[in-house]
N, C-alpha and C positions, 0 to 999 in steps of 0.2 A: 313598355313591357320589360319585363329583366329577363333581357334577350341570353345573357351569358350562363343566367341557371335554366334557361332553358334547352339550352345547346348540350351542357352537361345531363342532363335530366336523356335530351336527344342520345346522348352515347352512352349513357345506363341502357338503354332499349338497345340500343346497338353492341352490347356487350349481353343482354339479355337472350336474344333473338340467334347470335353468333352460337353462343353457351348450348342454344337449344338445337341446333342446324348441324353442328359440326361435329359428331358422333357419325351422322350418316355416310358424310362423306369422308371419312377416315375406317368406315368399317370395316374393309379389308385390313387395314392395317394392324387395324385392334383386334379382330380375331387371330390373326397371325402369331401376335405378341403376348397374347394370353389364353392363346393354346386350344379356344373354342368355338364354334361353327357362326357362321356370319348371320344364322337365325337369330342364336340367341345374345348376339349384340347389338340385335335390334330392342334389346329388352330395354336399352341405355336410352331409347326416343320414348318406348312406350312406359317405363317408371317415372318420367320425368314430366309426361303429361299426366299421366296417372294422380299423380300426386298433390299436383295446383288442384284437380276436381277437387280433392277430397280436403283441400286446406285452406284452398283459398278466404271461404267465407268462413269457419270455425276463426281462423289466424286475424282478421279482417275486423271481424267483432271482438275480439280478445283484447288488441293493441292500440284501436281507429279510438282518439280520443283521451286516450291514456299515457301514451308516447309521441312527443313530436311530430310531424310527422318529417320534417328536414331528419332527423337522428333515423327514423325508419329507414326513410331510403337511404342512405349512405350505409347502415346494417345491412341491408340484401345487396348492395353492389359489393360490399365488402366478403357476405353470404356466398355472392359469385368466384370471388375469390379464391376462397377456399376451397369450396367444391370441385372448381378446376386443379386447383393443387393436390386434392386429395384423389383426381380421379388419373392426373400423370404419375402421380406415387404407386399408383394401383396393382398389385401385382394377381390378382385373382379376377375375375368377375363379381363376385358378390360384394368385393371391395368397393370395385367402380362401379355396383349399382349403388351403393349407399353413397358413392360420391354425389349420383345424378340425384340420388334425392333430397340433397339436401337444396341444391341448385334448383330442383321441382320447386320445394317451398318455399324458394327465393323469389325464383316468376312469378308463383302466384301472389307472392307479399308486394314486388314490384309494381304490377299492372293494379293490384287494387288500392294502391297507395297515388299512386302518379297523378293519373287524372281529377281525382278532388283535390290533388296539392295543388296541379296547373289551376284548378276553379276559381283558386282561395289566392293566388300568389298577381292575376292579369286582372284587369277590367273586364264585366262580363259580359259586354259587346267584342272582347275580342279573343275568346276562349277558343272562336275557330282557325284563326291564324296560331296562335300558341300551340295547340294539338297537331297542327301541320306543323312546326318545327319540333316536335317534339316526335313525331311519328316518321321524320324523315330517317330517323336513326337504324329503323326495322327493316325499313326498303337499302339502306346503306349495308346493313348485314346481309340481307338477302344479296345483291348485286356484288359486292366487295368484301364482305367480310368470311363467310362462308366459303367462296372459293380461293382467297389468298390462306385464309387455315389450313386447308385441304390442300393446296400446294406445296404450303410449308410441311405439311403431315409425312406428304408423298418424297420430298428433296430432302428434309430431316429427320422429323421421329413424330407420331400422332405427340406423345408425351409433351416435344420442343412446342407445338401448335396450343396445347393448353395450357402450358405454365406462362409461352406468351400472354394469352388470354388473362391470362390471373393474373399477371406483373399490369395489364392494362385497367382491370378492376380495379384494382390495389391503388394505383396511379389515382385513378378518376375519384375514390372513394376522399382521398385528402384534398381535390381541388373541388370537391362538390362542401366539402367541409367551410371551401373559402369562397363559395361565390351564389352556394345557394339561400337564395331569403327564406328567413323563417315564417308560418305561416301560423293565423291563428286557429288552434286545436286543442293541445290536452290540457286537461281540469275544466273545459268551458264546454263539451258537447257530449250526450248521451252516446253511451253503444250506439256502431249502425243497428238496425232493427229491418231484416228480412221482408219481415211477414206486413210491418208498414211500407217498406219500400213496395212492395207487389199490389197494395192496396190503390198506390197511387197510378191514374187514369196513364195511359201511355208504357210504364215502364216493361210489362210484360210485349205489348209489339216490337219493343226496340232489340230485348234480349232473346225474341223468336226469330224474328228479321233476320239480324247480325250474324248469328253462329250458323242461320240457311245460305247466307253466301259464303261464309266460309267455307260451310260444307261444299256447297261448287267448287268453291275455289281448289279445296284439297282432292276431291275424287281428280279431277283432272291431273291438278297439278303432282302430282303423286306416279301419276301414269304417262308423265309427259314424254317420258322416253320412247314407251314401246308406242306410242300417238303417233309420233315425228317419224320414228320408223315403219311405220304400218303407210303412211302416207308417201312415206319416197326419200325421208332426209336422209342423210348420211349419217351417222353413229355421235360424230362430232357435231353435229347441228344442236344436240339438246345443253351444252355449255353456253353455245352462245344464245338459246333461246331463252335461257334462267337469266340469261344479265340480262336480256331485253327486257324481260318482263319486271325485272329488278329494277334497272334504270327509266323504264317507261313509268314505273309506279311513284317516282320521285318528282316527273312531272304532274301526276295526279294529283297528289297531295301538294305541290303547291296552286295550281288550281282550285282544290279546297280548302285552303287556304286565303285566299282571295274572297272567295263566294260563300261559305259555311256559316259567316255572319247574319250574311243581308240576303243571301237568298236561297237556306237549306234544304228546302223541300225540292223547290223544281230542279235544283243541281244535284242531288239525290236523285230523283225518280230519275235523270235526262242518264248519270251514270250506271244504273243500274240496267238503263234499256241498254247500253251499248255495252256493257257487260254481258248480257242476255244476247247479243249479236252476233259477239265474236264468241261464243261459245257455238253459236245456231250455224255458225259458217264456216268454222275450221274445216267438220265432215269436207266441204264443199271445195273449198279453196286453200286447205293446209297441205293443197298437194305441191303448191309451186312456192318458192321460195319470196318472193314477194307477198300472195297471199299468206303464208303463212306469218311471217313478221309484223305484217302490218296488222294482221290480229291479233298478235300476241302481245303487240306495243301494246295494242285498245285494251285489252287486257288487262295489262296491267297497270295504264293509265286509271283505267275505271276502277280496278282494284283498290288502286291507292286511296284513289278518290273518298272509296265505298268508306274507308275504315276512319277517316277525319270526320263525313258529315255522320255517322253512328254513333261515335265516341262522343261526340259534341250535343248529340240526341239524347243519348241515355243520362248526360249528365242535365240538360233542360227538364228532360221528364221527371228524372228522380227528384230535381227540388230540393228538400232540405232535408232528405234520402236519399241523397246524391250517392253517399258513400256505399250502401247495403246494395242501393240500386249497381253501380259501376263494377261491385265484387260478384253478382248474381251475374253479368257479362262477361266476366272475366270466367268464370267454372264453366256460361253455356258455351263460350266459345271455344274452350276446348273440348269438350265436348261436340260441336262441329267438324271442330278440326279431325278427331276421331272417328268419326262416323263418315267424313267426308272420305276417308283414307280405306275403310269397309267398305263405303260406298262404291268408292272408284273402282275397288276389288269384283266387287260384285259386277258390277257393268263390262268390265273388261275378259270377265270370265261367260259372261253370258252372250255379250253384244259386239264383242271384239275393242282391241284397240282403237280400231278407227273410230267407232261409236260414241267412246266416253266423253266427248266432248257435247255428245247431244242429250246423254243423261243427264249431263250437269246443269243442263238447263231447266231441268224440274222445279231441283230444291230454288233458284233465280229467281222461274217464275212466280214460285209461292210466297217470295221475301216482297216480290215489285207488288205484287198485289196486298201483302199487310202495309205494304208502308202505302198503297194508294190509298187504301180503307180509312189509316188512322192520321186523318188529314187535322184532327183540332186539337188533339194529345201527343201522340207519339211521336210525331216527324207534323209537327204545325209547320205554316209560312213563316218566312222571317219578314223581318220591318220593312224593308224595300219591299216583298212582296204583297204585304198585308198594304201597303199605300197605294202601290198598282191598282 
């Protein structure tokens, strides 16, 4: 495998995911600086998912096949670049939303370029260990990259925090230039096509599944502050329970990693239940600081897990609609991610803090029970399995 463009392809995601994270935690800082209420700088998380919905698959079909796709991605890390530079320049809000959107339609060109390029570049007995290095990069943002920004934001300037970011884009964009293999694509493959990606058996369980555990993932995750405290933690407990679940998910994915080849299905359904556990058992046991950790590792072990054997599913089921397929996951899952963030809203106003962890069990259960269903399409046995 060309472990080295994989690694870089790894910290495009990790310059992706950072880009997308690190608004939040500098929000005081940025309304301070530009003079307007901490609501409406949350508008810089919600334009910037806003935006992949609505471009992902228009931009996806425009370019997939027409342009490189090595030139592609090295354009949206480069896309990131800017964006960040234009969003520390920023002297207005409507400035820095138009910075965030341009970074919006970088993510979305990013995630629907990536995974058919890993398809087309490894052997495809081993598409699920390359998705595990390549997915490590999201869990290194979540755990590392997200809160050294936000410290740097808070000791120097939000501004100092993105132009770093940008100087690291910019950096990664000339060595992706030098170490990424070219893959074969444009002049030799039709537009992706939607409406055949959707025709094919499997692909609609995989992009219903997927963005239902995200949705868990975010109602909770979203509220994990007022969780911890509602249960008895101390105020400082939720820093260190994001790197837990940050650095627990780095073991998931190599777990999946390992097993996403030879045996997807049962190592899917076995994550998802324990996924499904430590959400069913926070209520019960996030009162002590033992239970709460060791559910929050499971967590985010299974988390990580979740998102290597899905990513590797929807690119099986799509087939030689791989691409239409991988960009229609890429829109529901923000779309998840949005609705899991309502979602949480909702529960925590109805049910209390302490509860949302037992809401988030719903959308779980509904995702363990489509991928039980769609046992010969969407999430088939793999070859170790299928010989068993």
């Amino acid at each position: 495998m060309p472990v080295a463009g994989l690694l870089v392809l790894a910290a495009a995601g990790f310059t992706a995911v950072t880009t997308e994270l690190l608004p939040s935690g500098l929000l005081p800082q940025i309304s301070r600086d530009l003079g307007v209420q901490e609501s409406a700088v949350g508008s810089l998380t919600a334009v910037y998912a806003a935006v992949i919905v609505f471009t992902a698959l228009p931009l996806s079909r425009l370019l997939a096949g027409r342009v490189p796709r090595k030139t592609l991605l090295i354009a949206t890390v480069l896309a990131f670049a800017l964006s960040n530079v234009l969003l520390a320049f920023s002297l207005n809000l409507p400035w820095a939303i138009a910075a965030r959107l341009l970074g919006g339609v970088a993510h979305g060109l990013l995630w629907s370029t990536m995974a058919p390029y890993v398809a087309r570049i490894v052997p495809a007995h081993s598409v699920g260990k390359a998705m595990a290095i390549v997915f490590s990069g999201n869990s290194i943002a979540l755990a590392v990259g997200a809160p050294i920004g936000t410290m740097m934001g808070s000791v120097l300037s939000w501004r100092t925090s993105f132009l770093v970011l940008a100087g690291v884009a910019a950096l990664l964009a000339l060595v992706a230039v030098w170490l990424l293999p070219p893959a074969a694509d444009a002049g030799r493959e039709p537009a992706p096509s939607l409406r055949r990606a959707l025709a094919v058996p499997g692909v609609i369980a995989v992009a219903t599944a997927w963005p239902l555990l995200l949705l868990a993932h975010f109602a909770l995750f979203t509220y994990i502050a007022p969780f911890l405290l509602s249960a008895g933690r101390p105020a400082n407990a939720t820093g260190i329970s994001l790197s837990v679940i940050g650095v627990s998910s780095l073991l998931g994915i190599w777990i999946a990693g390992i097993t996403a080849d030879s045996h997807p299905r049962r190592s899917l359904l076995t994550a998802v239940t324990l996924f499904l556990a430590a959400f069913a058992l926070l209520p019960v046991l996030g009162g002590t600081w033992a239970g709460a950790f060791t559910l929050l590792a499971l967590w985010g072990t299974a988390f990580g897990a979740i998102g290597i054997y899905n990513q590797a599913a929807i690119l099986r089921a799509g087939g030689e609609h791989r691409d239409a397929a991988n960009s229609l996951t890429v829109v529901t899952i923000q779309l998840g991610i949005a609705v899991g963030a309502a979602y949480g809203a909702l529960a925590f106003t109805t049910l209390g803090a302490g509860l949302v962890p037992l809401a988030a069990t719903a959308p779980v259960a509904a995702a363990l029970g489509i991928i039980a269903a769609n046992r010969k399409c969407g999430y088939p046995a793999g070859p170790r399995e299928m010989r068993r």
